[in-house]
N, C-alpha and C positions, 0 to 999 in steps of 0.2 A: 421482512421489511427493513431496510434500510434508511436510517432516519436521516435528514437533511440536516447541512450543518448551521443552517440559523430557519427561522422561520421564515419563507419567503411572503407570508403576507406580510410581514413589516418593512421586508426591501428585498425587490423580486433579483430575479438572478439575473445575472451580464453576461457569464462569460457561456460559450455555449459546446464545451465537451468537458466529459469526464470521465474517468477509468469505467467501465465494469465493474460491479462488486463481481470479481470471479469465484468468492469463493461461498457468496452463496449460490450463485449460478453451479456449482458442481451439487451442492445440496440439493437446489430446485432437480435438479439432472435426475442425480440417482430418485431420489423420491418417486420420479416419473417413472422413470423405467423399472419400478413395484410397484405400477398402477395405481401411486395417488393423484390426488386433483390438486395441482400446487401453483402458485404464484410468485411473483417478485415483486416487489414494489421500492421504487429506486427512488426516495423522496428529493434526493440529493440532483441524480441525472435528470428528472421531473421537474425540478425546482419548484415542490409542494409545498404548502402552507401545512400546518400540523392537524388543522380541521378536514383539510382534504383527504390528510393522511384516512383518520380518525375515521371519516366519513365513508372512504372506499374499502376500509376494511370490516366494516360493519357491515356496509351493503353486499358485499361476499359473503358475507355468515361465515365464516374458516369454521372447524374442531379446531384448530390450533392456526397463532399468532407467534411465529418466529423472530426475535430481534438481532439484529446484529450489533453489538457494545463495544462502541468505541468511545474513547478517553470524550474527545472533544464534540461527540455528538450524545453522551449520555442519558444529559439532562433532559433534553428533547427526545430521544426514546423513551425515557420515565413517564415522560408528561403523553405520549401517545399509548403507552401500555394502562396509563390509568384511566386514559377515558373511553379505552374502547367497549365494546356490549361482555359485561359480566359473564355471559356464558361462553367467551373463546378463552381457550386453554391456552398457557402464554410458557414456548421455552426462551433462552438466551443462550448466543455464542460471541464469540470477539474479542480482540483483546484486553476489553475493559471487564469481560464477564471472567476471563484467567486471572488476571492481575487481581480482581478487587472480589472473588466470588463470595465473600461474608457479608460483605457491604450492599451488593448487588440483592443478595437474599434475604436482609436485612432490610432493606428500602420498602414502605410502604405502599409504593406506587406499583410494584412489581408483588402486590400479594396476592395475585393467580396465579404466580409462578411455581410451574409442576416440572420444570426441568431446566438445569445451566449445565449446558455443555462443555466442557475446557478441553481445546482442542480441536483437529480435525473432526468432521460431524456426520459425513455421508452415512456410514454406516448405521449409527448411532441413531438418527434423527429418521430412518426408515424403521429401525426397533421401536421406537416412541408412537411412531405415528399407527405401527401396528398393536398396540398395546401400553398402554402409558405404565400398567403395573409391572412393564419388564425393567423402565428402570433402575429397580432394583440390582439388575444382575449386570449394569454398563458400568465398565468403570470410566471415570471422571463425570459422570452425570452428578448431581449436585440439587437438592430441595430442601425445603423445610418442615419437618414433619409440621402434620397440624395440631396435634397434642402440646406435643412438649414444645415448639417454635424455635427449636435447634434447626442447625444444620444437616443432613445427614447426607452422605453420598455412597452410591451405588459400587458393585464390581462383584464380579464372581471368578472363580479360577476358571482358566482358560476363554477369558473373554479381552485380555487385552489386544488382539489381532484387531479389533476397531480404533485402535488409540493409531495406527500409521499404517491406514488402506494400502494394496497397491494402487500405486497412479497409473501402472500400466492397463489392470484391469478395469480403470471407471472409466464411465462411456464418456464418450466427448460431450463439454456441456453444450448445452440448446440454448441456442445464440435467443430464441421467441421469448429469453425470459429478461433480456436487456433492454434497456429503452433505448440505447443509441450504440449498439453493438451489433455487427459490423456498422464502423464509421464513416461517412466520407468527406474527409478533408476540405476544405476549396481548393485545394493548391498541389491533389496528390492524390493518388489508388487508395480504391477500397480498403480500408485496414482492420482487422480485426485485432483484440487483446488475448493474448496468450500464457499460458506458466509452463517449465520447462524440469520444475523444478520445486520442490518442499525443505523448506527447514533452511540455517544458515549457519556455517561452523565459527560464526566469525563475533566477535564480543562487544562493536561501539556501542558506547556507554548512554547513548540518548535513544539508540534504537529498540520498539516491541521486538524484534526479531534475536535479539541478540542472543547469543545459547548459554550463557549463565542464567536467563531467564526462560528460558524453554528445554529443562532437562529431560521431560518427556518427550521432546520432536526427535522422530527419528531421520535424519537429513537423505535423500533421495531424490535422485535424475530418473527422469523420463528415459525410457531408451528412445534413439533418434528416431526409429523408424516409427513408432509411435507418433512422436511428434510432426513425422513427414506424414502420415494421413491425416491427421487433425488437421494441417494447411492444407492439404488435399479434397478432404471434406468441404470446407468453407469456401474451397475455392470453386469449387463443384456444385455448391448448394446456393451463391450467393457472386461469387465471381470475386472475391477476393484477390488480392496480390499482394497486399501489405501488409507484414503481419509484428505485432508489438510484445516481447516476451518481459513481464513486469517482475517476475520474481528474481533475488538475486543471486539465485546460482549458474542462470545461465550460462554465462561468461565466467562463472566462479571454481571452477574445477579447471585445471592444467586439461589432464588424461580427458577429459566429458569435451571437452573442447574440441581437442586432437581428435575424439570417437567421433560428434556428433559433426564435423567439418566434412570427414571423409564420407560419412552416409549420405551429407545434402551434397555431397560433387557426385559422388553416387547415381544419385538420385535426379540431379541436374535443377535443383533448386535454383542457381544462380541464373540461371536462363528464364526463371517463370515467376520470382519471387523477389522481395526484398524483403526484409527485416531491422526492426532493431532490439536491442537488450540492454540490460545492465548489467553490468563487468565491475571485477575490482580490480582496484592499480593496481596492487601488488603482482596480482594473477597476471595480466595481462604485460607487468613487467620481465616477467618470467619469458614470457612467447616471443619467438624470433618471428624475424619477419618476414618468415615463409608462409607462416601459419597466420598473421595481420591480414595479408596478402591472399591466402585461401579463405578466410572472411569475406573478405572485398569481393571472391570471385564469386562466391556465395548469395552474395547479397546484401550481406551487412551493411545497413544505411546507416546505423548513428547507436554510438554505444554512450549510454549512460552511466556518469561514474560518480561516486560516494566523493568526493574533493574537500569540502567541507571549512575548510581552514586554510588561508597562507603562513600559518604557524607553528612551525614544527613542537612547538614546546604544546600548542591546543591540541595539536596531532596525538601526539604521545597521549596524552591526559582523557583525549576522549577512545583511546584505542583502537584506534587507525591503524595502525601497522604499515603508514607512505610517511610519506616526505615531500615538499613542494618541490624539491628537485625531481622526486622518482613521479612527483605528476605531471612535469613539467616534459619528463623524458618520455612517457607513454601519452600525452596529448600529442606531442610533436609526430611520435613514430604510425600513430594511428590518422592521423589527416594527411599524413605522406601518404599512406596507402589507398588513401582516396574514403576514408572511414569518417563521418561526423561523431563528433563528440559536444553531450550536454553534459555539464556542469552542475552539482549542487554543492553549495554552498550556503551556514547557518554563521547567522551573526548574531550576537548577544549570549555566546556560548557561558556555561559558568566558570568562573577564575579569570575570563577576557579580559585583556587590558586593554583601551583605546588603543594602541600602537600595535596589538594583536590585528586588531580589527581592521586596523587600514593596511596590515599586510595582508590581509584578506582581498582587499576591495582592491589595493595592485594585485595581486597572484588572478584575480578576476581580467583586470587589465592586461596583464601581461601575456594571458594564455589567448585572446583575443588578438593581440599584438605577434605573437606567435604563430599563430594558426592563418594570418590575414591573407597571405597570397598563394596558400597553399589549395589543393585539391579537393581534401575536407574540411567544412568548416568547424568552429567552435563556437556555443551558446550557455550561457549562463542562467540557471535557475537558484533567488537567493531566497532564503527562511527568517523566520526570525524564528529562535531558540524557545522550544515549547516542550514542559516534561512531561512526560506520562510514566501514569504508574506500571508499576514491574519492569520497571529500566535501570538496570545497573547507577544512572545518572539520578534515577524515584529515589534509590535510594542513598545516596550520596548526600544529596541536597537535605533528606529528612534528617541525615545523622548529622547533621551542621545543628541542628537545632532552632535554626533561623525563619523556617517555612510549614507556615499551616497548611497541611493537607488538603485543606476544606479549598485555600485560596488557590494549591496549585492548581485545584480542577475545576478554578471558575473559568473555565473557556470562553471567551467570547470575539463573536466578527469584528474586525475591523475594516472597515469603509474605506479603503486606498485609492477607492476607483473615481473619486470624484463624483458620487450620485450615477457612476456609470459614463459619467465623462470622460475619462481619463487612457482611451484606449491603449495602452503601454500596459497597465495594470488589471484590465477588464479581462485577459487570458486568465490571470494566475487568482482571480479572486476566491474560486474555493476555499485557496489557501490561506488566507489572508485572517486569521483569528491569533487568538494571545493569549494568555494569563496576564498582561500587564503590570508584570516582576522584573525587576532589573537581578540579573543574576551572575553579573560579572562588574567591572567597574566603568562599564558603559553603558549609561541612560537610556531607556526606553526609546524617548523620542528621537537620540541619535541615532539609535540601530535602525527604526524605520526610515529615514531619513536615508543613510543610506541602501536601504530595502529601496526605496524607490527611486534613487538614482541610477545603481545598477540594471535594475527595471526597465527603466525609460532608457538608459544607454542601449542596452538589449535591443529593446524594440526599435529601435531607428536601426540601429546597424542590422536586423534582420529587414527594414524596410528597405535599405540602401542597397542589401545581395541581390 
């Protein structure tokens, strides 16, 4: 179960796609392929009220009620684990169940809780479901005895081979467990949601991914040819052609790049296929433009890149490892070769200074300005600045002294869309929540302010292409 990120009975949803959760989809996978009866339930993709949730997992009857815990949907998986029928066994995995697992086991709403998984799950969560007393012997599994109302967690010697599956060995996951996976556009081919790739060697300081906070992930690529029958599959099972790779190693490895190019020219992907990914500037600063160019021939539609900041001194500080020059040099070099590029970028970063800020909201302008008569275009995704726990940034912010815990994780929607008016804003509204902290020396209201200017610029000049 995947919980939604505000309750849609009190303001139903607008915008009408969202990711895949793929990474319980590889759990739903494996579990299937050792003959359980399993589900997914996408409250999020759905756009389900929390009774609906509540209601349809009852009416299943499960053995077991899986959650996924993430920071800003917490609270509302709490509130759907405690009302569901007392007799389903309830595990947790996700980032909020890693970062916070005392807190999480601690939580009263979560007192059928017979398992928190930290970490990749497949394996692990087919041992559970064959026997709940095995995990004892998993390591990173995580409960509360019922005696003593400790914590106690699981592991035996020679059982860490579940903490980083191979990804070559799991089966491809089973698209029947997504609500709107494969996608179809209005304006564009079948697309499915892809990962190419586990773990990230890379440190920014607001990111769950970051590897100062994930010393257990062991970082690993798909080999290509792998990845070329899973498009293969989909495309066979469903008529695919458009395929989306969200994790960020993709484009993240020099050598994984240069391997996995030569197996789709190979393979003649570029002829049957389009794609896109996320890339890091750095990496992709590195790449000549022969290998942009073998991209392009590939199919590469649109690489998404971490940008973040028109600020070199924000750059630094959140651990970027670019420069708005060096983005400035790999946005140009990638729309020449005929490659689009998204943008993200976060406003209200901590230590910001107003004049941070609006070199932000130029480097946003100017990369638009840059890219205008070129081949591929350029598009802008902005944030506004939101902490979560076990981020190098969690804990920065806690050692200032300045910020209650309690408040950083009061999540909540904000309404940008105009009651769903405002269609500029109605794509991106999943996203659209806060803590309503000011965490630099720029005002709340300014930072959304301009959140939704660059929004609405966005969206006319995407209406105007």
């Amino acid at each position: 179960m995947n919980a939604p990120l505000r309750d849609y009975a009190l303001r139903p949803r607008v915008n009408d796609f969202t990711l895949p959760v793929l990474g319980m989809g590889y759990i739903a996978t494996a579990a299937a392929a050792h003959g359980f009866n399993v589900g997914v339930l996408d409250g999020e993709a759905s756009g389900l009220s929390l009774q609906q949730i509540i209601r349809i997992i009852d009416e299943a009857a499960p053995r077991w009620a899986g959650f996924n815990l993430l920071a800003p949907t917490y609270e509302l998986s709490a509130r759907i684990a405690a009302g569901i029928d007392p007799a389903i066994q309830v595990m947790v995995g996700g980032h909020q169940a890693k970062a916070m697992p005392l807190a999480v086991i601690g939580d009263e709403r979560f007192r059928r809780l017979e398992a928190l998984v930290v970490g990749e799950a497949e394996s692990r969560v087919v041992e559970l479901l064959r026997d709940r007393g095995y995990r004892s012997r998993l390591p990173g599994v995580m409960w509360r005895d019922p005696i003593l109302k400790t914590p106690v967690t699981g592991g035996a010697p020679g059982s860490m081979g579940h903490l980083a599956p191979d990804i070559n060995a799991l089966p491809f996951v089973d698209r029947r467990f997504f609500a709107a996976d494969p996608y179809q556009p209005a304006d564009g081919p079948l697309e499915a949601a892809m990962v190419g790739a586990r773990g990230c060697p890379y440190d920014c300081s607001f990111c769950g991914a970051a590897v100062s906070a994930n010393p257990d992930v062991t970082i690993r690529t798909r080999d290509p040819l792998n990845i070329i029958a899973e498009m293969d599959q989909l495309h066979g099972r469903f008529g695919v052609t458009a395929f989306r790779f969200v994790d960020d190693l993709f484009l993240g490895y020099e050598r994984f790049i240069v391997r996995c190019m030569a197996a789709f020219t190979r393979a003649g992907v570029g002829s049957r296929y389009v794609w896109d990914a996320t890339g890091r500037i750095n990496i992709l600063a590195r790449a000549d433009d022969a290998l942009l160019e073998t991209m392009a021939a590939n199919g590469c539609r649109e690489v998404a890149l971490g940008i973040e900041s028109g600020s070199e001194r924000v750059l630094n500080y959140i651990g970027k490892r670019i420069s708005p020059d060096l983005t400035r040099q790999v946005v140009r070099r990638l729309t020449r070769a005929g490659i689009a590029v998204k943008g993200y970028f976060i406003l209200g970063l901590p230590t910001e200074t107003r004049a941070e800020l609006e070199a932000t909201v130029r480097h946003v302008h100017e990369l638009w300005e840059l890219t205008e008569n070129g081949p591929g275009r350029f598009r802008a995704s902005v944030f506004e600045f939101r902490p979560y726990p076990g981020t190098p940034e969690w804990d920065r912010l806690l050692a200032t002294g300045r910020y209650d815990p309690a408040r950083l994780l009061d999540y909540t929607a904000v309404d940008l869309t105009g009651d769903g008016l405002d269609e500029a804003m109605r794509e991106r509204d999943e996203f659209n929540f806060s803590v309503n902290l000011q965490f630099g020396d720029v005002e709340v209201p300014y930072v959304r302010r301009k959140l939704v200017e660059l929004a609405r610029a966005q969206h006319d000049r995407l209406l105007r292409s």
